[in-house]
N, CA, C and O atoms as CSV, one atom per row, in Angstrom:
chain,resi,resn,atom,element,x,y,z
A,1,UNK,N,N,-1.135,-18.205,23.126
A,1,UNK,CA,C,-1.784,-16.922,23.402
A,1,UNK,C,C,-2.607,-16.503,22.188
A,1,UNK,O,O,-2.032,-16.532,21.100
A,2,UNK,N,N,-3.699,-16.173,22.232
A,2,UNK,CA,C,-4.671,-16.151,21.606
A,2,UNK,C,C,-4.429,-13.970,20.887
A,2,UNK,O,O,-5.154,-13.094,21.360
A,3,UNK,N,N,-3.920,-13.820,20.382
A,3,UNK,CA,C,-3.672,-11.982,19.406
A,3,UNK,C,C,-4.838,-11.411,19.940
A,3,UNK,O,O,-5.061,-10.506,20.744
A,4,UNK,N,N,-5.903,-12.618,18.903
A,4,UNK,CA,C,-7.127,-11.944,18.819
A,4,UNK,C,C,-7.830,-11.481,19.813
A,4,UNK,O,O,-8.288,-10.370,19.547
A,5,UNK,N,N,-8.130,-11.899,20.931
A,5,UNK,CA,C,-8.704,-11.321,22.202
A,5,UNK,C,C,-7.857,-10.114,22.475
A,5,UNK,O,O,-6.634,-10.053,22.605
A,6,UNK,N,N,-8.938,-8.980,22.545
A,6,UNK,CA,C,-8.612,-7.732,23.128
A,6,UNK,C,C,-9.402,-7.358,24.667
A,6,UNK,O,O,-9.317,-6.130,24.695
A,7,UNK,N,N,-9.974,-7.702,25.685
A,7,UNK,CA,C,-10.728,-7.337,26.539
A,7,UNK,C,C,-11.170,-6.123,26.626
A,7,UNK,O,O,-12.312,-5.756,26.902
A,8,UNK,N,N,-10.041,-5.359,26.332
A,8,UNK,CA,C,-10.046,-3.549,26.496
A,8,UNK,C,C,-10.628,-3.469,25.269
A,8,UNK,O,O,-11.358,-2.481,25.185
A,9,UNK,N,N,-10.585,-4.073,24.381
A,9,UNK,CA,C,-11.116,-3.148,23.744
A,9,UNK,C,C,-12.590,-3.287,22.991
A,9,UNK,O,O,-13.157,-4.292,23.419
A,10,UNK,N,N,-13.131,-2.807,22.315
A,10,UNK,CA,C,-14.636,-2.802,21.044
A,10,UNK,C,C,-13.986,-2.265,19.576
A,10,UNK,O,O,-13.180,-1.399,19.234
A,11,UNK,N,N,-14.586,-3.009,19.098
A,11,UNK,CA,C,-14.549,-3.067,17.666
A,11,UNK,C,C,-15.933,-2.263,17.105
A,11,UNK,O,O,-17.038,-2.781,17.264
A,12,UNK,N,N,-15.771,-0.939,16.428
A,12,UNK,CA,C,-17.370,-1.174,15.930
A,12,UNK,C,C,-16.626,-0.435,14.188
A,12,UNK,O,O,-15.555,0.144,14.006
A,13,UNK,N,N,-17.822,-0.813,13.108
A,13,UNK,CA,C,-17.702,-0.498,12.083
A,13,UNK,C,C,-18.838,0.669,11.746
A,13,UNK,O,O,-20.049,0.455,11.688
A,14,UNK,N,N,-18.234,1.855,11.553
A,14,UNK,CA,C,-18.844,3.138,10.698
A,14,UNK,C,C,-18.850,3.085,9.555
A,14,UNK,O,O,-18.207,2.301,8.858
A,15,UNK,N,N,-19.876,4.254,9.073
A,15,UNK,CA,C,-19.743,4.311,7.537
A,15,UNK,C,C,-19.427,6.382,7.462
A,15,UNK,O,O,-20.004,7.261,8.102
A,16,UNK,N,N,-18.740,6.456,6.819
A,16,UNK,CA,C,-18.561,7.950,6.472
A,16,UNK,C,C,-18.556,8.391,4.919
A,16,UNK,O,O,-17.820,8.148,3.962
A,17,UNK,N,N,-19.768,9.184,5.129
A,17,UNK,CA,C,-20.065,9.479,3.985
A,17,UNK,C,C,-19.226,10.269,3.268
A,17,UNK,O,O,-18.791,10.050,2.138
A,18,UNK,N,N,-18.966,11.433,4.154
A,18,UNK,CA,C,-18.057,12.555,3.635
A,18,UNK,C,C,-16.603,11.508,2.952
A,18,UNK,O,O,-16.144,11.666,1.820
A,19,UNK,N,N,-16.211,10.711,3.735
A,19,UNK,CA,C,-14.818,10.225,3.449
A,19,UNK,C,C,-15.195,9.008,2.235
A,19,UNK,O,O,-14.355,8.371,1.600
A,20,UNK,N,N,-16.599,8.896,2.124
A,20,UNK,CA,C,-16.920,8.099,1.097
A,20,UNK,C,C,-16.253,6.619,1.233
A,20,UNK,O,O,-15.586,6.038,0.376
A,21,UNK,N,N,-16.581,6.192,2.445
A,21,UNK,CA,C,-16.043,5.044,2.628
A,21,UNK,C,C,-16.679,4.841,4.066
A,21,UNK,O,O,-17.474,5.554,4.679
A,22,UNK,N,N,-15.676,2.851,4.631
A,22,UNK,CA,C,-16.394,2.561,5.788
A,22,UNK,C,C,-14.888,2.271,6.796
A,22,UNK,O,O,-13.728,2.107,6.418
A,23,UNK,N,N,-15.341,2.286,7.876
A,23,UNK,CA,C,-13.997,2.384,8.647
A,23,UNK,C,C,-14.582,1.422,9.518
A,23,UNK,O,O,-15.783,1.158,9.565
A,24,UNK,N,N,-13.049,0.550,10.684
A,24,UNK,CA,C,-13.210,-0.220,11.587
A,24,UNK,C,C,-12.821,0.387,12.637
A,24,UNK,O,O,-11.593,0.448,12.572
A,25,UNK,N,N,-13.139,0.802,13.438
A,25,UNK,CA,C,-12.423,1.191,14.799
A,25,UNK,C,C,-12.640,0.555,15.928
A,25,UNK,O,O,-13.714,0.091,16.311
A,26,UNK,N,N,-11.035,0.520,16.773
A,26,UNK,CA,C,-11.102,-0.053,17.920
A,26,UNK,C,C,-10.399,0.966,18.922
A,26,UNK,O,O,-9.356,1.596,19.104
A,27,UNK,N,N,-11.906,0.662,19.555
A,27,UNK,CA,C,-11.796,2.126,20.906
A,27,UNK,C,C,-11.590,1.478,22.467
A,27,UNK,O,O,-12.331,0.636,22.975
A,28,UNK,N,N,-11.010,1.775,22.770
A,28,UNK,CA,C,-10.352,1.767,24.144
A,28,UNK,C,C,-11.518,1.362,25.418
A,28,UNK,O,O,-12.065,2.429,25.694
A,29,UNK,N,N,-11.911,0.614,26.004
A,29,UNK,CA,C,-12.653,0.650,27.141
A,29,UNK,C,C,-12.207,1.421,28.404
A,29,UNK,O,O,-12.914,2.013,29.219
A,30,UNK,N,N,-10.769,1.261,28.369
A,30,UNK,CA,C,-10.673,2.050,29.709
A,30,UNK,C,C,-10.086,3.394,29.276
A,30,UNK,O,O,-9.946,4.056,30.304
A,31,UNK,N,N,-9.676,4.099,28.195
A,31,UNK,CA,C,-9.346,5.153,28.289
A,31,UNK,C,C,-10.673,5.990,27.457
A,31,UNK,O,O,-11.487,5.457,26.704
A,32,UNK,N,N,-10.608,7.434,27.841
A,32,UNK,CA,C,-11.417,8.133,27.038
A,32,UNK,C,C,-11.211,9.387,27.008
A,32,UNK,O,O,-10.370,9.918,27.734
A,33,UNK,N,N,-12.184,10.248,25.894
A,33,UNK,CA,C,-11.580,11.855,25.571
A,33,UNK,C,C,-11.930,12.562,26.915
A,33,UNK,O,O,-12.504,11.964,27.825
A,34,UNK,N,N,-11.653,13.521,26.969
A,34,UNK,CA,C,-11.973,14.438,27.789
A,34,UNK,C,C,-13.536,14.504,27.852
A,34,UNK,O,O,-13.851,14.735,29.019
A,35,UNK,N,N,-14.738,14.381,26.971
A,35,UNK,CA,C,-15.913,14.826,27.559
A,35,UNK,C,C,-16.652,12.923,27.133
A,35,UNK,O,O,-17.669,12.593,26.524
A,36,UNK,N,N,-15.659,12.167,27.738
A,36,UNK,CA,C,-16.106,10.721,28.071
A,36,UNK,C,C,-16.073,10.064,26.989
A,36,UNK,O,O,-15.955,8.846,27.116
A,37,UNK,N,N,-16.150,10.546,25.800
A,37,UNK,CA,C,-16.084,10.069,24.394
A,37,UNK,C,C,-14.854,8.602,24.851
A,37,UNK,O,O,-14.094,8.360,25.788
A,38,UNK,N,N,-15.294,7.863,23.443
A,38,UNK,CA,C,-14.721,6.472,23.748
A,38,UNK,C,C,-13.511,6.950,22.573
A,38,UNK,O,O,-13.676,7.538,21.504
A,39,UNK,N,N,-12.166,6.421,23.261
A,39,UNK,CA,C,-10.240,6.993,22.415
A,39,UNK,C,C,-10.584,5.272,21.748
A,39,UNK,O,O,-10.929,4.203,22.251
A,40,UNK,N,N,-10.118,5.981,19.751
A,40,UNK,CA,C,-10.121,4.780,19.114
A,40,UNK,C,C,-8.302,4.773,19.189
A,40,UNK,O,O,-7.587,5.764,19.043
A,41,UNK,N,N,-7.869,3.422,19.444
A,41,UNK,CA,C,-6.360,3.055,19.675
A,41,UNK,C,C,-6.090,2.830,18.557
A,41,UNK,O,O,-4.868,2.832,18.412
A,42,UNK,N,N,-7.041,2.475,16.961
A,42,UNK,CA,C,-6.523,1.697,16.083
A,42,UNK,C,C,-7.840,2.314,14.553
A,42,UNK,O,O,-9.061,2.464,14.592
A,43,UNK,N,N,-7.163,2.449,13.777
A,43,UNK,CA,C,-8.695,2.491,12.882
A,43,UNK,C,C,-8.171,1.666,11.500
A,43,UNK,O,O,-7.010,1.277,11.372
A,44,UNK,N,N,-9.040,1.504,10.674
A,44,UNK,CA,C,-9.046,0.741,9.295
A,44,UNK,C,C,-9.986,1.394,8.679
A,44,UNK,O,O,-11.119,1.310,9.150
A,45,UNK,N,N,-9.747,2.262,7.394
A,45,UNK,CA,C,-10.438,2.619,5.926
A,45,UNK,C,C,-10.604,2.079,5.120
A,45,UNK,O,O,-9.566,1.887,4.486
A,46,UNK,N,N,-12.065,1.342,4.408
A,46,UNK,CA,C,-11.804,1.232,3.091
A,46,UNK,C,C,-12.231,2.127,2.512
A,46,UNK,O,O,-13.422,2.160,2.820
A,47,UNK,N,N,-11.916,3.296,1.514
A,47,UNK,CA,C,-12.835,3.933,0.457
A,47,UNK,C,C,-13.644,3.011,-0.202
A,47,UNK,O,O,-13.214,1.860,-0.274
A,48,UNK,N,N,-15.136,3.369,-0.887
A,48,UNK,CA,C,-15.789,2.945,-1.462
A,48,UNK,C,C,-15.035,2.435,-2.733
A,48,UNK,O,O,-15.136,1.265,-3.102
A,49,UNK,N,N,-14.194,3.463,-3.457
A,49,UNK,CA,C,-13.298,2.587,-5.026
A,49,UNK,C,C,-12.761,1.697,-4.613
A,49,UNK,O,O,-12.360,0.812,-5.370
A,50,UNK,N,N,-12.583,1.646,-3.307
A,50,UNK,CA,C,-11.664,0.231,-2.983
A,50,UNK,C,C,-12.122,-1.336,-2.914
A,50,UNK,O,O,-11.354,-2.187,-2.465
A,51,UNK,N,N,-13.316,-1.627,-3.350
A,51,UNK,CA,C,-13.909,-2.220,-3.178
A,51,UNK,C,C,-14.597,-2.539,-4.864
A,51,UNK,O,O,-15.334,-1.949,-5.654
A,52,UNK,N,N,-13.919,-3.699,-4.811
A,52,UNK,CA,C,-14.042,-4.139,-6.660
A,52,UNK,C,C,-14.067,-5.627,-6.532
A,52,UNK,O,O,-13.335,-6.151,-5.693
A,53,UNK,N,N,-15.068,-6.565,-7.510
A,53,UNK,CA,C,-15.186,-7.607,-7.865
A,53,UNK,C,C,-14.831,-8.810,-6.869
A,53,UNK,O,O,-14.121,-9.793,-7.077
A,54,UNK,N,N,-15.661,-8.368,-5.527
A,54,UNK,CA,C,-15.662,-9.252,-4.602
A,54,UNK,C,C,-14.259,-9.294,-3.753
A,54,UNK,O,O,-13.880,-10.224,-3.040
A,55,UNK,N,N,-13.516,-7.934,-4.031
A,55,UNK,CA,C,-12.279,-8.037,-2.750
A,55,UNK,C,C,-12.422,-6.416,-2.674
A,55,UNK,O,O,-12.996,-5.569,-3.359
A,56,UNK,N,N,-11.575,-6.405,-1.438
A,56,UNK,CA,C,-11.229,-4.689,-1.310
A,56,UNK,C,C,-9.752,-4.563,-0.279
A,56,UNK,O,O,-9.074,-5.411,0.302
A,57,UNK,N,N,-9.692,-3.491,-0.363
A,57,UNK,CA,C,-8.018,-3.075,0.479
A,57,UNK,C,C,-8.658,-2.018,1.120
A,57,UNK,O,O,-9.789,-1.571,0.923
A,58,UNK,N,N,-7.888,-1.708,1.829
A,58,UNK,CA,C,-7.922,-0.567,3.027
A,58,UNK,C,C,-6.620,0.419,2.583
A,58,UNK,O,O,-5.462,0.095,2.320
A,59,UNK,N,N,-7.255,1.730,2.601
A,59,UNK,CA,C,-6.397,2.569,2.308
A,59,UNK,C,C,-6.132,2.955,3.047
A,59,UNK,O,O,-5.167,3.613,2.659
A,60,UNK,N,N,-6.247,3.142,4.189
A,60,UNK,CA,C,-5.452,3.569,5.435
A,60,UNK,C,C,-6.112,2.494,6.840
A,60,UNK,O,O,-7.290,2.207,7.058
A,61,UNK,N,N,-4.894,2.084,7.604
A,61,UNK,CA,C,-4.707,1.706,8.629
A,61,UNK,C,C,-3.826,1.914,9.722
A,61,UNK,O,O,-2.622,1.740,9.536
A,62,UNK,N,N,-4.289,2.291,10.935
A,62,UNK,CA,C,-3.406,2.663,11.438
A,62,UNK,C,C,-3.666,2.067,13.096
A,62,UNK,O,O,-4.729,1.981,13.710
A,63,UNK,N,N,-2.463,1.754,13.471
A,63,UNK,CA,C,-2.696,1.213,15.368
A,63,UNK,C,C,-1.865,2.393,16.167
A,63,UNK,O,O,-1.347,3.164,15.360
A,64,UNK,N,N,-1.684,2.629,17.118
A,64,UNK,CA,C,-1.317,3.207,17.947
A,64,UNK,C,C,0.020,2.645,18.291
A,64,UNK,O,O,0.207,1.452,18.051
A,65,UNK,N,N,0.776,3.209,18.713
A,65,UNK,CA,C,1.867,2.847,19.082
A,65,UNK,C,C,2.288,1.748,19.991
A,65,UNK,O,O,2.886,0.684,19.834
A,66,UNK,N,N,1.812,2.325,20.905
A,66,UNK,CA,C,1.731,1.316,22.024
A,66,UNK,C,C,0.236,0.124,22.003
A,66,UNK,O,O,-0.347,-0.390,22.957
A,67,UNK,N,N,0.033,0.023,20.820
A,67,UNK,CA,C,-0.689,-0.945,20.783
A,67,UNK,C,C,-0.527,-2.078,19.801
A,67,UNK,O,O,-1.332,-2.978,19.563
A,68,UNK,N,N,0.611,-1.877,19.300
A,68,UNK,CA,C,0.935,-2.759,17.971
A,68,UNK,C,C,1.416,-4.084,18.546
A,68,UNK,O,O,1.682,-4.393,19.707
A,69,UNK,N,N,1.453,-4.779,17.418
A,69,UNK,CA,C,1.876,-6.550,17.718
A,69,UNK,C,C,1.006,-6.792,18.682
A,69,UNK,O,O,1.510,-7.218,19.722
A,70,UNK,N,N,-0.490,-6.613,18.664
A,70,UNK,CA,C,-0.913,-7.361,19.491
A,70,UNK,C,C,-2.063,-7.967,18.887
A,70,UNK,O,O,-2.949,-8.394,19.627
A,71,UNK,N,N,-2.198,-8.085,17.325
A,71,UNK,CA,C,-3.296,-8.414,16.693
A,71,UNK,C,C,-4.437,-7.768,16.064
A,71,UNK,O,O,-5.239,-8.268,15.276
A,72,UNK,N,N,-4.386,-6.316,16.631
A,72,UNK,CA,C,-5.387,-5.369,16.570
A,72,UNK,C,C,-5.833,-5.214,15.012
A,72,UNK,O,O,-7.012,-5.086,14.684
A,73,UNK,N,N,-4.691,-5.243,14.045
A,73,UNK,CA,C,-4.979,-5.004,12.867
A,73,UNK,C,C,-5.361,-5.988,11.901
A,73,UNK,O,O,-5.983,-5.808,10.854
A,74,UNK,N,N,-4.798,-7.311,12.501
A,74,UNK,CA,C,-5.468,-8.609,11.920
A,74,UNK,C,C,-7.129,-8.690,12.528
A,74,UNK,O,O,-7.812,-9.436,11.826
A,75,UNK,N,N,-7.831,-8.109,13.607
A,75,UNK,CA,C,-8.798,-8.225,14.114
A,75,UNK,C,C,-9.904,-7.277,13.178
A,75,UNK,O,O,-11.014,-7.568,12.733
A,76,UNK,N,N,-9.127,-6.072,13.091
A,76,UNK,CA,C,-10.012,-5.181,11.806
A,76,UNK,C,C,-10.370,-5.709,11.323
A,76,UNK,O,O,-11.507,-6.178,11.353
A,77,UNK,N,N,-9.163,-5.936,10.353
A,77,UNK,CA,C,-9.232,-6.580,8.754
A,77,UNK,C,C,-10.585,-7.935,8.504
A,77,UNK,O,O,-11.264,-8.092,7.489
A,78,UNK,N,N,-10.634,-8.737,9.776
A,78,UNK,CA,C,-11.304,-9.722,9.819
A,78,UNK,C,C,-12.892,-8.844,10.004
A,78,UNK,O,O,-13.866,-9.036,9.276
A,79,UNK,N,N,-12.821,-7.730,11.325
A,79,UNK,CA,C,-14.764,-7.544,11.231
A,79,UNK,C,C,-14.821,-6.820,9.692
A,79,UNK,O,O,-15.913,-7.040,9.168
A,80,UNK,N,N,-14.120,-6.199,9.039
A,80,UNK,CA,C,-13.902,-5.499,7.432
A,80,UNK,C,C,-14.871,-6.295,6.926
A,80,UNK,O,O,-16.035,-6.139,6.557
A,81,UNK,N,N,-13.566,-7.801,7.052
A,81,UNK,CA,C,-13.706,-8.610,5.734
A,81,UNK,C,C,-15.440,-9.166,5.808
A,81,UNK,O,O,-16.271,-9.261,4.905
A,82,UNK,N,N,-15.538,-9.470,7.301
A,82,UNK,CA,C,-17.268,-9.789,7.910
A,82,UNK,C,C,-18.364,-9.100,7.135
A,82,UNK,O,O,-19.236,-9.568,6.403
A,83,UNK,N,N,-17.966,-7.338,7.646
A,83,UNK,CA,C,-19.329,-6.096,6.782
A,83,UNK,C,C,-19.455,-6.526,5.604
A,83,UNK,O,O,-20.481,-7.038,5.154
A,84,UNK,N,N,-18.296,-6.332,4.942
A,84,UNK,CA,C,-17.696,-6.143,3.445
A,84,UNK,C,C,-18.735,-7.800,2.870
A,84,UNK,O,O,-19.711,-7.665,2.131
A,85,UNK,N,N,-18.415,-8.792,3.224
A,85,UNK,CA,C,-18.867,-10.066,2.856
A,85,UNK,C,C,-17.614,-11.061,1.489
A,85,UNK,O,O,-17.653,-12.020,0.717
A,86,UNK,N,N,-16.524,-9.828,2.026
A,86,UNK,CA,C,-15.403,-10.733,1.100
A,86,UNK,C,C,-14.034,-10.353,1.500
A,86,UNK,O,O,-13.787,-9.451,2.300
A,87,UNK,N,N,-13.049,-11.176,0.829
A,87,UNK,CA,C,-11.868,-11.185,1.401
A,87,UNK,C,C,-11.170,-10.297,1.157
A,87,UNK,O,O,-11.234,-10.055,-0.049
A,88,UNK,N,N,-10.153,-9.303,1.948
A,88,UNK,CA,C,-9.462,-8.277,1.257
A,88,UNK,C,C,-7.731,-8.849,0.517
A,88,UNK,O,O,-6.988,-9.822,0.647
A,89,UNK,N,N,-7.746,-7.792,-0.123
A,89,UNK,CA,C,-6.292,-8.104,-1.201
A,89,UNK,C,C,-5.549,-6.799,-0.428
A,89,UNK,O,O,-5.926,-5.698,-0.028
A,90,UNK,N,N,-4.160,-7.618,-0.447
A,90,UNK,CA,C,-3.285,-5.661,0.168
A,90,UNK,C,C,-3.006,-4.912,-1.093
A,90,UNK,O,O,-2.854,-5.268,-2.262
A,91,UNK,N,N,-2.986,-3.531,-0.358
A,91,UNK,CA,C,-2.889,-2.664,-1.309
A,91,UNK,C,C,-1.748,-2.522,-1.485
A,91,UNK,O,O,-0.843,-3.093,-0.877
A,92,UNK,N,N,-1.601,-1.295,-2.832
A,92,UNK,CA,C,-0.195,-0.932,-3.648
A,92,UNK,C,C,1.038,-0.548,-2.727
A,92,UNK,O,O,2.121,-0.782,-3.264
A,93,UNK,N,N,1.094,-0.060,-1.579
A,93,UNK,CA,C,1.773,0.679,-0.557
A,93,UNK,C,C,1.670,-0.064,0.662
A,93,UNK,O,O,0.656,0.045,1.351
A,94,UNK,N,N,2.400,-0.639,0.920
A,94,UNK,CA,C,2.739,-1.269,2.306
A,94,UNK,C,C,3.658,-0.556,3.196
A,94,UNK,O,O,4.612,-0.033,2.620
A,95,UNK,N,N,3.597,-0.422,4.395
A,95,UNK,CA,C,4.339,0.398,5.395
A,95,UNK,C,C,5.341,-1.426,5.993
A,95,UNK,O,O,4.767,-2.476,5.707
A,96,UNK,N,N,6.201,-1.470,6.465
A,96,UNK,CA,C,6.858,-2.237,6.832
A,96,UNK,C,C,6.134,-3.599,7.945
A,96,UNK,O,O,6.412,-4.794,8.042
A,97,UNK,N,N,5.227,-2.813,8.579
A,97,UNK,CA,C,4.225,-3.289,9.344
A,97,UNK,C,C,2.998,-3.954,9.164
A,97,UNK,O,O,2.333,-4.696,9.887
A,98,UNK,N,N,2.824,-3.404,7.751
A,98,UNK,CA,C,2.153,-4.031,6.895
A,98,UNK,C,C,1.990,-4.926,5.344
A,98,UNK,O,O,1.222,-5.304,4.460
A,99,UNK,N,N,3.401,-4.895,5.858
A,99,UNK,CA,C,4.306,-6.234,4.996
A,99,UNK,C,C,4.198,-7.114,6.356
A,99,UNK,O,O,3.401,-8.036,6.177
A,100,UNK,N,N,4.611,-7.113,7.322
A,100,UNK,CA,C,4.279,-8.450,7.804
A,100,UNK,C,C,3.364,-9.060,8.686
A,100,UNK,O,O,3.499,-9.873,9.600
A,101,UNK,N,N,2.099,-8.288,8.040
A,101,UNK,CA,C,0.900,-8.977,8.712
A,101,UNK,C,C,0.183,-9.367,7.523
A,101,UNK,O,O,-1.000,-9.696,7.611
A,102,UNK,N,N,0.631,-9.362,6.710
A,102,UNK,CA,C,0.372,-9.789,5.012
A,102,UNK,C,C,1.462,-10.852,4.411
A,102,UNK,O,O,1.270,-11.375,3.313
A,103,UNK,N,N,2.775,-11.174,5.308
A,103,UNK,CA,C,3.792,-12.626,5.018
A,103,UNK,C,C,3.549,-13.336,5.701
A,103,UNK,O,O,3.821,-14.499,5.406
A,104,UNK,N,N,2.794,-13.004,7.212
A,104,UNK,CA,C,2.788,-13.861,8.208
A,104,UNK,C,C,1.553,-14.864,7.872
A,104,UNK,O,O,1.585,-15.975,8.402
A,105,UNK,N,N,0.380,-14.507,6.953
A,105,UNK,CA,C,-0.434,-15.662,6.996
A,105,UNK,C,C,-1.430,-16.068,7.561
A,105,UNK,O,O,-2.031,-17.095,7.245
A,106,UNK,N,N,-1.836,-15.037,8.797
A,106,UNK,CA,C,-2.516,-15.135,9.400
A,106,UNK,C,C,-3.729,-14.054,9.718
A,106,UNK,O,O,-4.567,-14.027,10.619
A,107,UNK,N,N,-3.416,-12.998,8.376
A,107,UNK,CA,C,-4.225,-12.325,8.046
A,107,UNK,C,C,-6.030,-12.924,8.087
A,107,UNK,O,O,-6.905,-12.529,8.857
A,108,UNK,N,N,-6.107,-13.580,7.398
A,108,UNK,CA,C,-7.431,-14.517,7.538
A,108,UNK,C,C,-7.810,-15.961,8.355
A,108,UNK,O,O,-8.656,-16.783,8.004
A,109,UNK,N,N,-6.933,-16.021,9.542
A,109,UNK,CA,C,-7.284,-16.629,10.172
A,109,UNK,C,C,-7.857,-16.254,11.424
A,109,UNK,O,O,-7.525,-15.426,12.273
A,110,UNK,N,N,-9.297,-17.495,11.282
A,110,UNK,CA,C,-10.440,-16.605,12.152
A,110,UNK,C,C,-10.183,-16.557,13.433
A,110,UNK,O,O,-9.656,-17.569,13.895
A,111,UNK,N,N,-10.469,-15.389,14.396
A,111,UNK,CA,C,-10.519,-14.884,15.554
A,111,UNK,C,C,-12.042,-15.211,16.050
A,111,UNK,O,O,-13.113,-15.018,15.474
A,112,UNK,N,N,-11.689,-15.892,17.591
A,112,UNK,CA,C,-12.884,-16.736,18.462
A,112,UNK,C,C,-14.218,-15.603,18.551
A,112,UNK,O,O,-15.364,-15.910,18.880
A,113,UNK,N,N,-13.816,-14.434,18.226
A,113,UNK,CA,C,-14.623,-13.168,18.530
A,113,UNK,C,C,-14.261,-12.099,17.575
A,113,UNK,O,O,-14.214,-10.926,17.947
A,114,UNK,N,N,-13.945,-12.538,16.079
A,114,UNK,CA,C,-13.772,-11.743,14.974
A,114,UNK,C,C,-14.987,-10.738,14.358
A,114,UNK,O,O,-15.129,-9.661,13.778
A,115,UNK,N,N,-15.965,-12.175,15.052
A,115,UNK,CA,C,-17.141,-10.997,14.183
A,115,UNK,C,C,-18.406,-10.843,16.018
A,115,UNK,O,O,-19.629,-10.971,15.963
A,116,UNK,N,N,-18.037,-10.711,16.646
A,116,UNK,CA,C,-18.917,-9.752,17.686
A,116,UNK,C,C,-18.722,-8.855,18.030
A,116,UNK,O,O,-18.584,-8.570,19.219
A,117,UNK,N,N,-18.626,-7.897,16.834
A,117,UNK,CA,C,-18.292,-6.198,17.028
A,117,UNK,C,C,-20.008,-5.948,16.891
A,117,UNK,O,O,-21.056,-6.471,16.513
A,118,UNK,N,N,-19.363,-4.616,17.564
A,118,UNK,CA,C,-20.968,-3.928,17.827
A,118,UNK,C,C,-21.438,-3.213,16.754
A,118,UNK,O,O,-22.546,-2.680,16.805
């Protein structure tokens, strides 16, 4: 079974100025806000400081509940690592969840559709 395929979902990468950084989000195809807006299930931050001498970390990541273990955050990390043009290092603070998508190894292994975000 292939993680990386999401059908439901799109990947697209923003930049926010105010937050001084660039984010990955993955928004839902079939669900949406109340005035049709597209529901992101999952997002990834890097701040701009985060991003030093050809690597960077993400200071915040987060999936949805009911959307975890299914690859979503190894799929970020990969269109990230795509924008970015380099590999990320984990950061100082790991949540349990993110200890093991960082032992498992498969953090940088490429997805058939890692980089056809919009």
């Amino acid at each position: 079974m292939n993680h990386c395929k999401h059908p439901d979902l799109v990947y697209k990468v923003e930049r926010d100025d105010d937050d001084e950084g660039t984010f990955v989000f993955a928004y839902s195809k079939t669900r949406t806000l109340g005035n049709s807006a597209l529901y992101a299930v999952a997002h990834l931050h890097v701040p701009d400081n985060n991003v030093r001498h050809n690597r960077w970390s993400a200071g915040d990541v987060h999936v949805d509940e009911d959307h975890r273990r299914r690859g979503i955050a190894t799929q970020m990390y990969q269109v990230m690592a795509h924008e970015l043009g380099s590999a990320p290092s984990p950061s100082g603070i790991l949540s349990p969840d993110g200890k093991a998508l960082w032992k498992s190894g498969n953090l940088l292994a490429r997805c058939e559709d890692a980089h056809s975000h919009s």
